[in-house]
TIGU-40889 format. One record per residue (C-alpha): residue number from 1; residue in one letter; x, y, z. Coordinates in steps of 0.02 Angstrom, whole numbers. Example, Ala and Ser with C-alpha at 12.3 -4.5 7.8 and 13.67 -1.06 7.14 Angstrom:
BEGIN
<tivex->1; zami->A; u->615; v->-225; w->390> $
<tivex->2; zami->S; u->684; v->-53; w->357> $
***
This chain:
BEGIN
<tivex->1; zami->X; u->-126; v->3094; w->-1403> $
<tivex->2; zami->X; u->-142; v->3124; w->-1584> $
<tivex->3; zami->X; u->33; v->3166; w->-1681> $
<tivex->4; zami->X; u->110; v->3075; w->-1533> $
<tivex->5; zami->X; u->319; v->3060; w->-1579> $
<tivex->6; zami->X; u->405; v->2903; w->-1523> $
<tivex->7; zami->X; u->574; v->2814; w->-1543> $
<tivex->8; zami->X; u->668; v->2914; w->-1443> $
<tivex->9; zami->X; u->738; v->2757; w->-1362> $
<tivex->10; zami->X; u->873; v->2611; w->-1417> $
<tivex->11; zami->X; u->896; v->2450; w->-1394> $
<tivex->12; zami->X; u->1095; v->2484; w->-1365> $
<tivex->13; zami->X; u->1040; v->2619; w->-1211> $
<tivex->14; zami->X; u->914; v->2524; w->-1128> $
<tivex->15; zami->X; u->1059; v->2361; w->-1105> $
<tivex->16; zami->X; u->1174; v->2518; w->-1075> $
<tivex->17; zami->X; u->1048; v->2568; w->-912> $
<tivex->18; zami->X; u->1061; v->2398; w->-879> $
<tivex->19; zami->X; u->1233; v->2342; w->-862> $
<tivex->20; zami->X; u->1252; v->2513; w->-743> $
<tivex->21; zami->X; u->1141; v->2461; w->-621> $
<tivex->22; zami->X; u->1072; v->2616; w->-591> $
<tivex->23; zami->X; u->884; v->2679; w->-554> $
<tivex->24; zami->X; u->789; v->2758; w->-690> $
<tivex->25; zami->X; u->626; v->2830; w->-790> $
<tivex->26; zami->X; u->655; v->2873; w->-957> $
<tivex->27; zami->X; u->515; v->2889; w->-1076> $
<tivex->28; zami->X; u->517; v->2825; w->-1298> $
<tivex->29; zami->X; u->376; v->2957; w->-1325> $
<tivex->30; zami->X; u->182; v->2936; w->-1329> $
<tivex->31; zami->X; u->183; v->2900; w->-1137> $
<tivex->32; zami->X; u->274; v->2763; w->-1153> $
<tivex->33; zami->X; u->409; v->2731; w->-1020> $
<tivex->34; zami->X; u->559; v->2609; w->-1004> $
<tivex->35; zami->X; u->592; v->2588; w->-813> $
<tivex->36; zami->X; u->748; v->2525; w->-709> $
<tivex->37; zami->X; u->720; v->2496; w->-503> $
<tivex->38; zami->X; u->856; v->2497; w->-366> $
<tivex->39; zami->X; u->839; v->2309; w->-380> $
<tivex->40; zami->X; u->859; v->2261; w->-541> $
<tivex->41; zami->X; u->694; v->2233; w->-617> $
<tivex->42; zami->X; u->676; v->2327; w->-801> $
<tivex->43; zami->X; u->505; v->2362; w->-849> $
<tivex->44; zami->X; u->385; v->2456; w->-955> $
<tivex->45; zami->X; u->244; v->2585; w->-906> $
<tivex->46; zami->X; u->118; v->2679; w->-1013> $
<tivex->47; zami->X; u->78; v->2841; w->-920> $
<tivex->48; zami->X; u->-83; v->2929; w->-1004> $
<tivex->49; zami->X; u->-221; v->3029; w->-904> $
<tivex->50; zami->X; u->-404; v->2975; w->-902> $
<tivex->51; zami->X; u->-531; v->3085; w->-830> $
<tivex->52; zami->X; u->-423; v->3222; w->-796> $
<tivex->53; zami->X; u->-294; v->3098; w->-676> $
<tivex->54; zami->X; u->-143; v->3036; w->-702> $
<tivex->55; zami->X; u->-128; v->2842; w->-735> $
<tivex->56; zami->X; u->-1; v->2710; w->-792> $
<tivex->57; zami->X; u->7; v->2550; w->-819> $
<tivex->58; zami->X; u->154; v->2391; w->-842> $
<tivex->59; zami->X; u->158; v->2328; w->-985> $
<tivex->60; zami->X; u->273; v->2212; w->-959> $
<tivex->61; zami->X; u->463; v->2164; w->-900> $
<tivex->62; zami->X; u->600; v->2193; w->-1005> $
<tivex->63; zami->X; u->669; v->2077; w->-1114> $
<tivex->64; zami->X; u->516; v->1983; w->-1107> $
<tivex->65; zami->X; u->434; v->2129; w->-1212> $
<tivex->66; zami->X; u->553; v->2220; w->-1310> $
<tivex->67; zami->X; u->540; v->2372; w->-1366> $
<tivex->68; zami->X; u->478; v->2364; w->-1536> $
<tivex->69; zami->X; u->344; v->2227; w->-1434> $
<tivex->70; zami->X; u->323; v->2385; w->-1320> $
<tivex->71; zami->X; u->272; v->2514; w->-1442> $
<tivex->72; zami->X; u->142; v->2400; w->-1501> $
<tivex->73; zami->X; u->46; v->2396; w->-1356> $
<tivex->74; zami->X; u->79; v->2538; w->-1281> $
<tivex->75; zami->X; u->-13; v->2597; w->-1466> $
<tivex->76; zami->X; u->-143; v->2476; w->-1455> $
<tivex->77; zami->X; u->-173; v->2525; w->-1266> $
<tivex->78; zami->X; u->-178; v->2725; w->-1330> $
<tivex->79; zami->X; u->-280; v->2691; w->-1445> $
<tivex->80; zami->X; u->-431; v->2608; w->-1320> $
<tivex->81; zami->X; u->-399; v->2757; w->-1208> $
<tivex->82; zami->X; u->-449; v->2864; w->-1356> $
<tivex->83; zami->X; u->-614; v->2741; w->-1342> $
<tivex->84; zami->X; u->-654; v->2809; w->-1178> $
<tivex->85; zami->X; u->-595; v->2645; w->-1059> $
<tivex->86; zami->X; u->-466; v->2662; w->-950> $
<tivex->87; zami->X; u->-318; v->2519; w->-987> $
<tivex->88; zami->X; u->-257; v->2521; w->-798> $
<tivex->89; zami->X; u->-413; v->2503; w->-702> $
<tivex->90; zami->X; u->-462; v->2364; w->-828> $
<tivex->91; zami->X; u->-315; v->2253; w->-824> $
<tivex->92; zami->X; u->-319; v->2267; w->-612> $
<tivex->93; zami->X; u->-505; v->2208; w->-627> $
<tivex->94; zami->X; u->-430; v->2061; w->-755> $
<tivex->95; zami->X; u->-302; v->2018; w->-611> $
<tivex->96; zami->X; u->-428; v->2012; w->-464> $
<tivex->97; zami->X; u->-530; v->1897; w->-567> $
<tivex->98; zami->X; u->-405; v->1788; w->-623> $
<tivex->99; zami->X; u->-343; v->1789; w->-415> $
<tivex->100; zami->X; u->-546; v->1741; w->-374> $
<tivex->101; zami->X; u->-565; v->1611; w->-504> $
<tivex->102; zami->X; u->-622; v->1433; w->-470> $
<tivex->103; zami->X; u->-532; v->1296; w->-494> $
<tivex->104; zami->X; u->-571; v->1131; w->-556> $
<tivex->105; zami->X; u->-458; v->1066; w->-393> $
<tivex->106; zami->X; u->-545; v->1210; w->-290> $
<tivex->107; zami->X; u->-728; v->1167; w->-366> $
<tivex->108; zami->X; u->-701; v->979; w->-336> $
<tivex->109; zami->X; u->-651; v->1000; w->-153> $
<tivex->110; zami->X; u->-788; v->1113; w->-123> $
<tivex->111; zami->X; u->-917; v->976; w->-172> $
<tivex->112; zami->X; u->-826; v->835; w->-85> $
<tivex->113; zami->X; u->-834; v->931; w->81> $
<tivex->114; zami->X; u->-1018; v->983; w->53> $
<tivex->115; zami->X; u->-1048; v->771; w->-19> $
<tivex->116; zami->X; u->-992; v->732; w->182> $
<tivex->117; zami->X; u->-1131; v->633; w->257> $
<tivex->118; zami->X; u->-1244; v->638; w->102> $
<tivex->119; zami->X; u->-1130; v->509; w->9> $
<tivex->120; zami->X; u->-1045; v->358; w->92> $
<tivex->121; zami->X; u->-871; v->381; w->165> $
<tivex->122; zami->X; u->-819; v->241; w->34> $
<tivex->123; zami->X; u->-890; v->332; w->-96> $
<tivex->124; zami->X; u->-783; v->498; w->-59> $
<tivex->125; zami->X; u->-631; v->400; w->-40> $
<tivex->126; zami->X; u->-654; v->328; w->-229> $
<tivex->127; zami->X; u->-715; v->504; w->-294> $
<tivex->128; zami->X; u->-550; v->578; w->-195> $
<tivex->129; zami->X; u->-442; v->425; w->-293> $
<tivex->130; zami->X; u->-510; v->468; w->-471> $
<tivex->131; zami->X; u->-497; v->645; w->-453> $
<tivex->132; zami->X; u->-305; v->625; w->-389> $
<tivex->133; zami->X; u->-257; v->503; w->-521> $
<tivex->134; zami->X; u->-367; v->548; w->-667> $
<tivex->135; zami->X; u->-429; v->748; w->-663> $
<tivex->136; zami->X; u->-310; v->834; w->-535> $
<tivex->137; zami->X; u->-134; v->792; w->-651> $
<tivex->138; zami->X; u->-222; v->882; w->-810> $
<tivex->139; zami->X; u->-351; v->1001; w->-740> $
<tivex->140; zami->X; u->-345; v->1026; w->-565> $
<tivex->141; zami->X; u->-254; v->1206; w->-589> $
<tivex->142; zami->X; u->-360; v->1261; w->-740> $
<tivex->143; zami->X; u->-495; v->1390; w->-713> $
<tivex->144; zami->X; u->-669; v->1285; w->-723> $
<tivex->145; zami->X; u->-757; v->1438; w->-855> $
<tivex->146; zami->X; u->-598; v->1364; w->-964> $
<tivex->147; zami->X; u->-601; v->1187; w->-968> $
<tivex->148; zami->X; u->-695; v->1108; w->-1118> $
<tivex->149; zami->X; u->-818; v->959; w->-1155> $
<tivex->150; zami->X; u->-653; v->874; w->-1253> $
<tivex->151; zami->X; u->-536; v->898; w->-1109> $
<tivex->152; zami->X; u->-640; v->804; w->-1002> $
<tivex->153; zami->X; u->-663; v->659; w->-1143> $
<tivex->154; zami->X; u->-492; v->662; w->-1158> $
<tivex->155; zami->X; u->-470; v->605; w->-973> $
<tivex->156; zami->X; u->-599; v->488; w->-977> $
<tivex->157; zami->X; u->-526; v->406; w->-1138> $
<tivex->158; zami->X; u->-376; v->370; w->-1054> $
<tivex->159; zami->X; u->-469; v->298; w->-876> $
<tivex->160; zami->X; u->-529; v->171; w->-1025> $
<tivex->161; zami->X; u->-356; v->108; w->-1048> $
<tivex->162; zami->X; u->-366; v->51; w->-871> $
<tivex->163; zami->X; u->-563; v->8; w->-886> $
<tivex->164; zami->X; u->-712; v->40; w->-916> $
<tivex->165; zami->X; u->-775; v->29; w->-756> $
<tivex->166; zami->X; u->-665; v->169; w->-691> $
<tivex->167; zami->X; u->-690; v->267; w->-852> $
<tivex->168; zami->X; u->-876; v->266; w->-809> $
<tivex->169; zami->X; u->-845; v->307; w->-624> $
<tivex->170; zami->X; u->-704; v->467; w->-680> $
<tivex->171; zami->X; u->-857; v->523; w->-797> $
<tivex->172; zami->X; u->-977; v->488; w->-660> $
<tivex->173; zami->X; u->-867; v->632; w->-525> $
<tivex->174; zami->X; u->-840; v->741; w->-678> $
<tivex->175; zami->X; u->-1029; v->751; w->-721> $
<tivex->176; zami->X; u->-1072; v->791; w->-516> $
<tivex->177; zami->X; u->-923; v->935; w->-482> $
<tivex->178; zami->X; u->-969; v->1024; w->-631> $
<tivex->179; zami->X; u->-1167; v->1014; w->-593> $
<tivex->180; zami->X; u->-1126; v->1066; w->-421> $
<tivex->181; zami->X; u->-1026; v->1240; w->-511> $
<tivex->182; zami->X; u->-1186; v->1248; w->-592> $
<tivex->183; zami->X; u->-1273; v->1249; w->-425> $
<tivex->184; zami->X; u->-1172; v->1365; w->-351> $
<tivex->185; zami->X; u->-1164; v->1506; w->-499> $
<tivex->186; zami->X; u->-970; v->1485; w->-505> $
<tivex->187; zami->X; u->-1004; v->1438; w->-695> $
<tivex->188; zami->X; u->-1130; v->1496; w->-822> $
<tivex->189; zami->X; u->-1107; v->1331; w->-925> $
<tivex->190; zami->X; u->-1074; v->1131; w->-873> $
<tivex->191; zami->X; u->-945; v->1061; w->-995> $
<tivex->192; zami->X; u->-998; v->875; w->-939> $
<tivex->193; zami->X; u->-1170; v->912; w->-976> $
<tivex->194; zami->X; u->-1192; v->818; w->-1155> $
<tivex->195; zami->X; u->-1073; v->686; w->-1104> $
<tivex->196; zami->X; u->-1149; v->520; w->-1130> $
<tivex->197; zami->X; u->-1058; v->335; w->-1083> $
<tivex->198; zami->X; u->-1115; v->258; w->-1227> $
<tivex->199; zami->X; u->-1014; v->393; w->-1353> $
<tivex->200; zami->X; u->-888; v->436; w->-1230> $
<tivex->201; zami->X; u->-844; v->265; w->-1162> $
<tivex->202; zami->X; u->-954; v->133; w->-1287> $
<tivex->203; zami->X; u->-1085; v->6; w->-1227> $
<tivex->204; zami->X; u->-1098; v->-91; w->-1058> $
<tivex->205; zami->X; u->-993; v->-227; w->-1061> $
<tivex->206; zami->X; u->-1060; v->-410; w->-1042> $
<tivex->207; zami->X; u->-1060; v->-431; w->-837> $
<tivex->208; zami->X; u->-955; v->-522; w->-769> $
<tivex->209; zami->X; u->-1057; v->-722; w->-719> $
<tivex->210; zami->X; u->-1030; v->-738; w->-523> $
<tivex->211; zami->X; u->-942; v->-893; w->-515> $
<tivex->212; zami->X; u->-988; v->-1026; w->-384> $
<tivex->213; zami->X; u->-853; v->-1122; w->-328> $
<tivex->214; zami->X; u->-899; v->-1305; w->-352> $
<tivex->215; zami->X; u->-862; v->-1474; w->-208> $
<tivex->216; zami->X; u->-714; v->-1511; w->-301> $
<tivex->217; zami->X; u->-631; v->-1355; w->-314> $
<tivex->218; zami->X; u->-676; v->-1308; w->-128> $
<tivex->219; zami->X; u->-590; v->-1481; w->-83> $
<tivex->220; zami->X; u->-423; v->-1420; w->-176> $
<tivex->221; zami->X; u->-434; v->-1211; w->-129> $
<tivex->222; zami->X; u->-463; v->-1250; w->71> $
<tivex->223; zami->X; u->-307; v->-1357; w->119> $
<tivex->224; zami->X; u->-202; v->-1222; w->34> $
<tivex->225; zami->X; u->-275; v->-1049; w->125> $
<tivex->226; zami->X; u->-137; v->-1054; w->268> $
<tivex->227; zami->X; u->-33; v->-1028; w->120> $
<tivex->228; zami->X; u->-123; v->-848; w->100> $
<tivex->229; zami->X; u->-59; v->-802; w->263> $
<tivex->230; zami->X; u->-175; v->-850; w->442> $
<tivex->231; zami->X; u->-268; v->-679; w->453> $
<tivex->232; zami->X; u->-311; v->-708; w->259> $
<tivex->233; zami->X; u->-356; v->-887; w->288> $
<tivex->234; zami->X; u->-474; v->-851; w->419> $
<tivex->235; zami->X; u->-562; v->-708; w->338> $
<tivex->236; zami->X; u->-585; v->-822; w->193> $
<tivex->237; zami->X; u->-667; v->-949; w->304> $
<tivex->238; zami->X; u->-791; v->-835; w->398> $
<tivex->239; zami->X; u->-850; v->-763; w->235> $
<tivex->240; zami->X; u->-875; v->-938; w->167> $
<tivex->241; zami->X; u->-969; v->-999; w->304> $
<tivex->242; zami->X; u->-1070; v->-861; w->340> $
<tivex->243; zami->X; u->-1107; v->-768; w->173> $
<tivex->244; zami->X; u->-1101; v->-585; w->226> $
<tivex->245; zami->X; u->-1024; v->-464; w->117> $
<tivex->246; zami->X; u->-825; v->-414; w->121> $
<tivex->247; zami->X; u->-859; v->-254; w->183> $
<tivex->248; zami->X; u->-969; v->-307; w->335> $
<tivex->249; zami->X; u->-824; v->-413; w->395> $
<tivex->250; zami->X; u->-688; v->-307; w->370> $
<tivex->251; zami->X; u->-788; v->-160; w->459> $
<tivex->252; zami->X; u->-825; v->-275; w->608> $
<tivex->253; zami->X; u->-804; v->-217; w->780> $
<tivex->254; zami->X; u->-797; v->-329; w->924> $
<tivex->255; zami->X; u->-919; v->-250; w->1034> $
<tivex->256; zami->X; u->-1042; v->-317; w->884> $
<tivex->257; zami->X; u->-968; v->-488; w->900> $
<tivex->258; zami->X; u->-1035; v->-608; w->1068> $
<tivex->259; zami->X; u->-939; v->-757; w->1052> $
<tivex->260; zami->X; u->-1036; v->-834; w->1226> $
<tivex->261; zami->X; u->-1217; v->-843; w->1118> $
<tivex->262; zami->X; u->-1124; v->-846; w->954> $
<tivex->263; zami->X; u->-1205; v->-702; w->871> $
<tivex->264; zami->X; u->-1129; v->-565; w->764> $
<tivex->265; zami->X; u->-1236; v->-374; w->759> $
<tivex->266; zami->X; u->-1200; v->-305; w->584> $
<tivex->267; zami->X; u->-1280; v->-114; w->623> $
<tivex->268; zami->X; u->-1372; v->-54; w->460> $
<tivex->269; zami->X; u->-1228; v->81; w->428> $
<tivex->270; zami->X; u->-1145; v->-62; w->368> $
<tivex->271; zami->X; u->-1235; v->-138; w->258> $
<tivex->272; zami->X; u->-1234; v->-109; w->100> $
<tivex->273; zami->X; u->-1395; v->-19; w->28> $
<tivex->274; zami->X; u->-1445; v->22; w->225> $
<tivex->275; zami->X; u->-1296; v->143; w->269> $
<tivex->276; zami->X; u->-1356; v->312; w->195> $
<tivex->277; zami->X; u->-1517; v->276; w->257> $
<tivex->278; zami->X; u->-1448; v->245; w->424> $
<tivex->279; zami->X; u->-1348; v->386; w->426> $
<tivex->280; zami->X; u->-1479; v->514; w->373> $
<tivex->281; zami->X; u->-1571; v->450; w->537> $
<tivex->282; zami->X; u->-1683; v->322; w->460> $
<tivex->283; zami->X; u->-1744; v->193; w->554> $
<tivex->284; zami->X; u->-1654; v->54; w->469> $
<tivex->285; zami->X; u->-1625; v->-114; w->540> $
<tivex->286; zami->X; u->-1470; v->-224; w->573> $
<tivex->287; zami->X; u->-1441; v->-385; w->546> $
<tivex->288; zami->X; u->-1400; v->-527; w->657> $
<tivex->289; zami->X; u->-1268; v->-667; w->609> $
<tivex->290; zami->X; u->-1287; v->-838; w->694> $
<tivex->291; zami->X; u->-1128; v->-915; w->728> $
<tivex->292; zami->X; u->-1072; v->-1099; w->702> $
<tivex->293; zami->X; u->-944; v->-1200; w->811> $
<tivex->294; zami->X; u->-796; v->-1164; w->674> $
<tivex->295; zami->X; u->-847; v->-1003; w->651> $
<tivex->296; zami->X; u->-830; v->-935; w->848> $
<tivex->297; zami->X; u->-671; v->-1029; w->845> $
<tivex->298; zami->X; u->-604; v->-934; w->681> $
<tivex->299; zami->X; u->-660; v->-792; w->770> $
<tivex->300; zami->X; u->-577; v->-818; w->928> $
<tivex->301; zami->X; u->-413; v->-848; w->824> $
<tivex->302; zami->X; u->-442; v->-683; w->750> $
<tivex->303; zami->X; u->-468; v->-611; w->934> $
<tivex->304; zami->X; u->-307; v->-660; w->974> $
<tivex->305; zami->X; u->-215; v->-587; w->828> $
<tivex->306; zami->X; u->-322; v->-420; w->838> $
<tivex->307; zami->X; u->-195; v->-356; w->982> $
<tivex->308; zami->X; u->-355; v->-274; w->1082> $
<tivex->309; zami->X; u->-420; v->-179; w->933> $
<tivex->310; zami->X; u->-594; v->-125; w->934> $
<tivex->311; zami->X; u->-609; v->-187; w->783> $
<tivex->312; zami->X; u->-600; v->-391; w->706> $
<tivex->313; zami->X; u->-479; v->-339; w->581> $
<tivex->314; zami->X; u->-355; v->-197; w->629> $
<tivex->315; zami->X; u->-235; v->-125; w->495> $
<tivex->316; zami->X; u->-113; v->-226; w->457> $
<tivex->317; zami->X; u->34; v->-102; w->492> $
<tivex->318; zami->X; u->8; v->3; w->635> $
<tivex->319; zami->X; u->134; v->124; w->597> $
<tivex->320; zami->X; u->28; v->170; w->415> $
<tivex->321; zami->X; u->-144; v->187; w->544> $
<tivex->322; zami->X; u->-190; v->355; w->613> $
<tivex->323; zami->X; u->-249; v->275; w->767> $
<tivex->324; zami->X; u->-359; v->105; w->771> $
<tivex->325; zami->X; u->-430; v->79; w->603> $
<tivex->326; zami->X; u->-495; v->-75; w->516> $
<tivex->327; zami->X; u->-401; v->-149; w->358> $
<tivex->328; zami->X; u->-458; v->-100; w->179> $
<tivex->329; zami->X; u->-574; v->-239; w->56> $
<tivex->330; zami->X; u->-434; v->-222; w->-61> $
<tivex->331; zami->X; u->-306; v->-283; w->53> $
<tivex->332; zami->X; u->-405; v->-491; w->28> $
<tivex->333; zami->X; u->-425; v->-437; w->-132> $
<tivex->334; zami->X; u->-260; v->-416; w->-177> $
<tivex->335; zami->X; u->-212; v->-567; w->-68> $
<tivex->336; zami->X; u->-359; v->-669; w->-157> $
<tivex->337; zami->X; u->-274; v->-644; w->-329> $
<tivex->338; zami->X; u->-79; v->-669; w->-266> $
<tivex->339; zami->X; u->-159; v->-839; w->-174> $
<tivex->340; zami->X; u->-247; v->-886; w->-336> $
<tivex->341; zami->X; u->-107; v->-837; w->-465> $
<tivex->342; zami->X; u->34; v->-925; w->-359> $
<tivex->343; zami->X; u->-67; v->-1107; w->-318> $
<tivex->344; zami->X; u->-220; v->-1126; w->-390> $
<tivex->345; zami->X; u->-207; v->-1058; w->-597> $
<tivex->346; zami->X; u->-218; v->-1230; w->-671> $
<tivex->347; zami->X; u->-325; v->-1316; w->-541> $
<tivex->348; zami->X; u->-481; v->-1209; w->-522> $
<tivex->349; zami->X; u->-570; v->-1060; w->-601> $
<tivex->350; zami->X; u->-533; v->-869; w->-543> $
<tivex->351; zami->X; u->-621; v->-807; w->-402> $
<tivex->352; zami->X; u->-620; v->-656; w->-275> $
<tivex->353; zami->X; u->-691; v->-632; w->-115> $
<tivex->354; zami->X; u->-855; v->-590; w->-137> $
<tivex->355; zami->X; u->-876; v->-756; w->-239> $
<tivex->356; zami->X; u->-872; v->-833; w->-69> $
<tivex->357; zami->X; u->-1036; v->-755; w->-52> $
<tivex->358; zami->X; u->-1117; v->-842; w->-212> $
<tivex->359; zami->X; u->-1031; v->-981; w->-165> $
<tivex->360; zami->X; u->-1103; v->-1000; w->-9> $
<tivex->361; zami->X; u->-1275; v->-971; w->-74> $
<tivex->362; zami->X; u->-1257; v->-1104; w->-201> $
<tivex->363; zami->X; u->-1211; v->-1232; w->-53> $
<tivex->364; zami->X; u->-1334; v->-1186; w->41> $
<tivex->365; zami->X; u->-1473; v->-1245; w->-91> $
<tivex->366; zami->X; u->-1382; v->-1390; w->-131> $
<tivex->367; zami->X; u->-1387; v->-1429; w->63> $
<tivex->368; zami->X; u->-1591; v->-1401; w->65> $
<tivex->369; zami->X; u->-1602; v->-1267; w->150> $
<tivex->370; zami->X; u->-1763; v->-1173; w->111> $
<tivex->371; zami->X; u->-1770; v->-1046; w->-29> $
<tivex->372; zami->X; u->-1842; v->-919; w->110> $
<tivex->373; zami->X; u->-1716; v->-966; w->242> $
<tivex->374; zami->X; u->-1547; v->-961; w->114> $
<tivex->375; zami->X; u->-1602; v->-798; w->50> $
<tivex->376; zami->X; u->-1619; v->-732; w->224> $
<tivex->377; zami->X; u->-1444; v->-788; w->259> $
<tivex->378; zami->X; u->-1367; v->-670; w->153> $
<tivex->379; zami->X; u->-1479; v->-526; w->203> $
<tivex->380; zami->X; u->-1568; v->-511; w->40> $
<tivex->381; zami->X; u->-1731; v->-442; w->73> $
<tivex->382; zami->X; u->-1887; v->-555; w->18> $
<tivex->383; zami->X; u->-1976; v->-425; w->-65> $
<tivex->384; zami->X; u->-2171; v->-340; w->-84> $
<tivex->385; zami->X; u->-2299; v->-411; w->3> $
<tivex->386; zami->X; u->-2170; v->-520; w->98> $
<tivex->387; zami->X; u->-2076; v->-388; w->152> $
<tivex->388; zami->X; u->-2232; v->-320; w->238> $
<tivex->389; zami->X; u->-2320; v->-451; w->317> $
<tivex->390; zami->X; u->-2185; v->-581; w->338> $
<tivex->391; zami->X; u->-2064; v->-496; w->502> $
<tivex->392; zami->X; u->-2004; v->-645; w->548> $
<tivex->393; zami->X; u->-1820; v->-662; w->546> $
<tivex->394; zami->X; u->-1792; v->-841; w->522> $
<tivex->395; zami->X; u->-1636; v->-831; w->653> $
<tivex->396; zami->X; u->-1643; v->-1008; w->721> $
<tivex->397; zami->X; u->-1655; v->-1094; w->553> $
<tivex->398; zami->X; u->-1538; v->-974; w->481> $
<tivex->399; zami->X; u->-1441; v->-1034; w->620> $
<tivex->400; zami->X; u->-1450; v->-1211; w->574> $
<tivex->401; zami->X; u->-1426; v->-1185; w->390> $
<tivex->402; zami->X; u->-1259; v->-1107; w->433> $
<tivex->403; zami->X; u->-1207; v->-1234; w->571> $
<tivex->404; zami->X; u->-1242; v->-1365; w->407> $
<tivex->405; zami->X; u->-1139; v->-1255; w->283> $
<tivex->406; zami->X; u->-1009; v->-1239; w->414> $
<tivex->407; zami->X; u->-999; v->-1461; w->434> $
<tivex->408; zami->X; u->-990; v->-1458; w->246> $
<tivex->409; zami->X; u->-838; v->-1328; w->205> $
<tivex->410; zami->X; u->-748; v->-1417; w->378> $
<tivex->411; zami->X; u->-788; v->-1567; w->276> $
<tivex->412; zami->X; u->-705; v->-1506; w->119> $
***
């Protein structure tokens, strides 16, 4: 190709080609070809022969790459076949890697599926969230062998604005679906590997005190729950009176629930610390929750507002349910902070559901209930040697230290 002559082309003919419409080939010199189709779509080839055959390959479209653009590379690209590699047969390899690459939306599903009974369905759905509001918008097309240690800082700085809870957690789902392209050999290097909370997101903040709800304020918050709505109310109630968790309640199904012997079955997978175990086939226990008078009559009202659901508390809208599903946690969250906000700002002190819970541990202490006995009734578990030798449930006298804690909140 040496002494190659080129320019035999003009700007003025190739607009001339064109604005005629019609199909053609002609070639500027060097191998270097400007090309027209039936349909329109003006082109440039390099045509050169490697290993004794034939080859081209496009360059580019016309006017995107004009044709002082075009003699550029089609001299660059002479110039490697001089070099002994073939231009074609390297930029096809380019495009079937670039069709094969992973990415970070691709990687990221591919560990969620394979996370699908290892990890808690509530744990997905909050690594699904984070990805779709926080990772997806910026990387979720990008090829994962291109993404950088500062693009993923860059997404967890701005999770911060919202806080640093959920900048921890979007670091936390960044860290595992990059690990997990490390496991699989779909990248040679983790960008997330030297990220660390303290320099990405600062120190812990100061946790946040569990607030106990005093006589007072229970005397002033109680009256108003119908005011929260009578599904909200009751739910509020139940979880006062018998300290279980939000999640345990809201997950309730009523074939757990015997309102004749007033007992409620809480099956380990869920409870919270149990439910992995549980599901991995451990041989985890339940818990049984003794029910006072009010309580089997909250329940009962609940019964009647379920509409034959299998579960205690059915979606709210039945149109937004695939089927029969149980309401969300968030939902008496939300409703917790609208009821608080709207009635209760300048009379008590900010609480949420859980704090029902620490409430109703606090109570139960200042009722007299034994330290052994309270603890039991919110399923804490005693610990060491008491944990081994000591089987006994305490059911009847947790059963009578709820009965009291239910004559106290009636009472209030």
């Amino acid at each position: 190709m040496r002494g190659v002559r080129v320019g035999a082309l003009t700007d003025i003919q190739i607009k001339q080609w064109i604005k005629s419409g019609a199909e053609v080939a002609k070639a500027d010199g060097g191998g270097l070809t400007f090309t027209l189709s039936k349909a329109g779509r003006a082109a440039w080839v390099l045509r050169y022969r490697f290993g004794g055959k034939a080859r081209e390959k496009t360059l580019g479209q016309y006017p995107d790459i004009s044709l002082a653009e075009a003699r550029k590379l089609a001299l660059e690209d002479r110039a490697r076949v001089q070099q002994g590699v073939d231009v074609a047969a390297e930029k096809q390899k380019a495009k079937r890697e670039a069709s094969t690459a992973w990415t970070v939306r691709q990687l990221a599903e591919d560990y969620l599926q394979k996370s699908i009974g290892r990890l808690e369905e509530s744990t997905l759905k909050g690594h699904r969230q984070r990805l779709r509001d926080y990772v997806y918008p910026v990387l979720g097309n990008t090829p994962v062998d291109e993404v950088r240690p500062i693009d993923l800082i860059e997404i967890i700085e701005r999770a911060s604005k919202k806080s640093l809870h959920v900048a921890k957690l979007v670091l936390g789902i960044q860290k595992a679906i990059f690990a997990h392209g490390i496991g699989r050999h779909i990248i040679d290097a983790d960008p997330a590997l030297q990220l660390r909370s303290n320099s990405v997101i600062g120190p812990r903040p100061v946790a946040r005190t569990r607030v106990m709800l005093s006589e007072a304020e229970l005397k002033i918050i109680l009256p108003l729950l119908p005011k929260m709505g009578i599904q909200n109310a009751l739910m509020a109630k139940i979880l006062l009176c018998t300290a279980v968790r939000i999640g345990e309640l809201v997950g309730a199904r009523w074939e757990n629930v015997d309102l004749e012997q007033r007992i409620w079955f809480i099956p380990p997978t869920d409870i919270k610390g149990k439910k992995s175990r549980a599901r991995n086939g451990e041989d985890v226990r339940g818990f049984y929750v003794p029910l006072s008078e009010p309580v089997v009559s909250w329940f009962q009202d609940l019964k009647d507002l379920a509409f034959e659901s299998a579960y205690v508390l059915p979606i709210r809208s039945r149109k937004k349910a695939i089927g029969d599903a149980h309401m969300e946690p968030v939902t008496l969250n939300a409703a917790f902070s609208k009821f608080w906000k709207t009635y209760l700002a300048e009379k008590c002190q900010r609480f949420t559901p859980h704090d029902l819970r620490s409430t109703a541990r606090s109570h139960l202490g200042r009722l007299g209930v034994d330290l052994l006995v309270a603890e039991r009734c919110l399923n804490h578990s005693l610990g060491g040697l008491m944990d081994i030798y000591d089987q006994h449930d305490y059911l009847e006298e947790r059963r009578a230290a709820l009965a009291s804690l239910a004559d106290f909140v009636v009472n209030c």
